[in-house]
N, C-alpha and C positions, 0 to 999 in steps of 0.2 A: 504494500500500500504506500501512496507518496503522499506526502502534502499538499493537502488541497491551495491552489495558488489563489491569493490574493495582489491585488490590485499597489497596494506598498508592505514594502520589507520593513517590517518592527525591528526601532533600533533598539538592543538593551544595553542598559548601560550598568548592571547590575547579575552578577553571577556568581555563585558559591559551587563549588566544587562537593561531591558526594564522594564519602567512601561506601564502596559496597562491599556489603558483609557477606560470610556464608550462610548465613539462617536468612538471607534476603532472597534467596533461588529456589524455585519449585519445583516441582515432578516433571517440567517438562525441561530444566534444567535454564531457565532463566528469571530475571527477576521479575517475582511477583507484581500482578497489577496492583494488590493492596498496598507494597511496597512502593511502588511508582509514585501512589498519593500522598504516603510520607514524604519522598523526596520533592513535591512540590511544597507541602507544607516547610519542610527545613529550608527551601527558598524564599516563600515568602514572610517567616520569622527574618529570618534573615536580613533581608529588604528592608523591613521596618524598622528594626532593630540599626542599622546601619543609616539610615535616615531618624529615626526619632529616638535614639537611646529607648532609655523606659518608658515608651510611650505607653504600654497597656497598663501603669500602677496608678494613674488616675481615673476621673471620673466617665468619662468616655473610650469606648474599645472598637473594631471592627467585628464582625461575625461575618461568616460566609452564607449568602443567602442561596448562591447557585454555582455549581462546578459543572464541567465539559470536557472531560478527557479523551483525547482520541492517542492511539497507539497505531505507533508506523512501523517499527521496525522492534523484535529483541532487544534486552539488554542483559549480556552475558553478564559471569563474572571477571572476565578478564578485560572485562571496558573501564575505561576510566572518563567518568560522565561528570558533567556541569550541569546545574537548573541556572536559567537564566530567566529575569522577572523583570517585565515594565508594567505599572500604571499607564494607559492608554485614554480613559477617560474616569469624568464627572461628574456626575449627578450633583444633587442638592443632597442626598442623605446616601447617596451610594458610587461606588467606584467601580470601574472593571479591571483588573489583572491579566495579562497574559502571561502565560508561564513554559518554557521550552525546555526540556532533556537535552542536551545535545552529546555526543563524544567528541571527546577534547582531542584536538588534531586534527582533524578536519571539519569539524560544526557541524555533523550530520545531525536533524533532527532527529529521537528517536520514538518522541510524544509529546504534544503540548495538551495545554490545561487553558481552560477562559474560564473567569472567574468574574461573579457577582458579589460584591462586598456591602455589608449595611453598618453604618453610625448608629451606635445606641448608646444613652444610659447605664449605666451597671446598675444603680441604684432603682431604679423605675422602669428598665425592661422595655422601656418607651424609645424609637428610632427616633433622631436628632439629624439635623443638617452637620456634613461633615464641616468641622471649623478651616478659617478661610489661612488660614498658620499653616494646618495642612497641607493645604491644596498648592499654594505657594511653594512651601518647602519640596515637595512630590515634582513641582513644573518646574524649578529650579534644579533639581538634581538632575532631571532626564531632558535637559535642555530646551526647552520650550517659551 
């Protein structure tokens, strides 16, 4: 299967390297698709963490409201694989994420993730407009 082409090439400007384990590989001897969606969660910690320190120890956090992963290719255990993460857009209380596997050395894709993000409350459970500190910091990192 290849990647479905789009119309422009997503810059990221953010990547973390995965180590894979051997309790990450399955019976059919590659790594697990459960596994795949940790490795996008440790990129998108990552991301934010990298951009806003402790940003989750206050009073507003992200929750994921919608994921979309598609797989293209294997990932052995002899790959050595990158997630790479952009913010892409904005909402008033929500963000989208795109997130890519690739193997390092050549950038082949080997699964990306689209992702729906919500602004909420900790305290009241209630979704909030993402603050404009954010949104700034996010468009400033990824050059916009």
């Amino acid at each position: 299967m290849t990647m479905p082409a789009t119309t422009e090439t997503p810059t990221f400007r953010h990547a973390v390297p995965i180590q894979i384990r051997f309790n990450d590989i399955d019976m059919m001897g590659h790594i697990n698709n459960a596994k795949i969606q940790e490795y996008f969660d440790i990129g998108r910690v990552h991301y934010f963490m990298n951009l806003f320190g402790e940003l989750f120890d206050g009073e507003l956090a992200l929750v994921i409201a919608s994921n979309k992963t598609d797989f293209y290719y294997p990932v052995l255990f002899a790959h050595s694989v990158e997630v790479r993460t952009t913010i892409y857009h904005f909402g008033n209380k929500s963000l989208k994420m795109l997130q890519q596997i690739c193997l390092v050395g050549d950038g082949s894709v080997v699964s990306s993730c689209d992702s729906v993000l919500v602004c909420f409350r900790k305290d009241t459970k209630e979704t909030v407009s993402i603050p404009a500190e954010w949104k700034d910091t996010v468009e400033k990192f990824e050059g916009r």
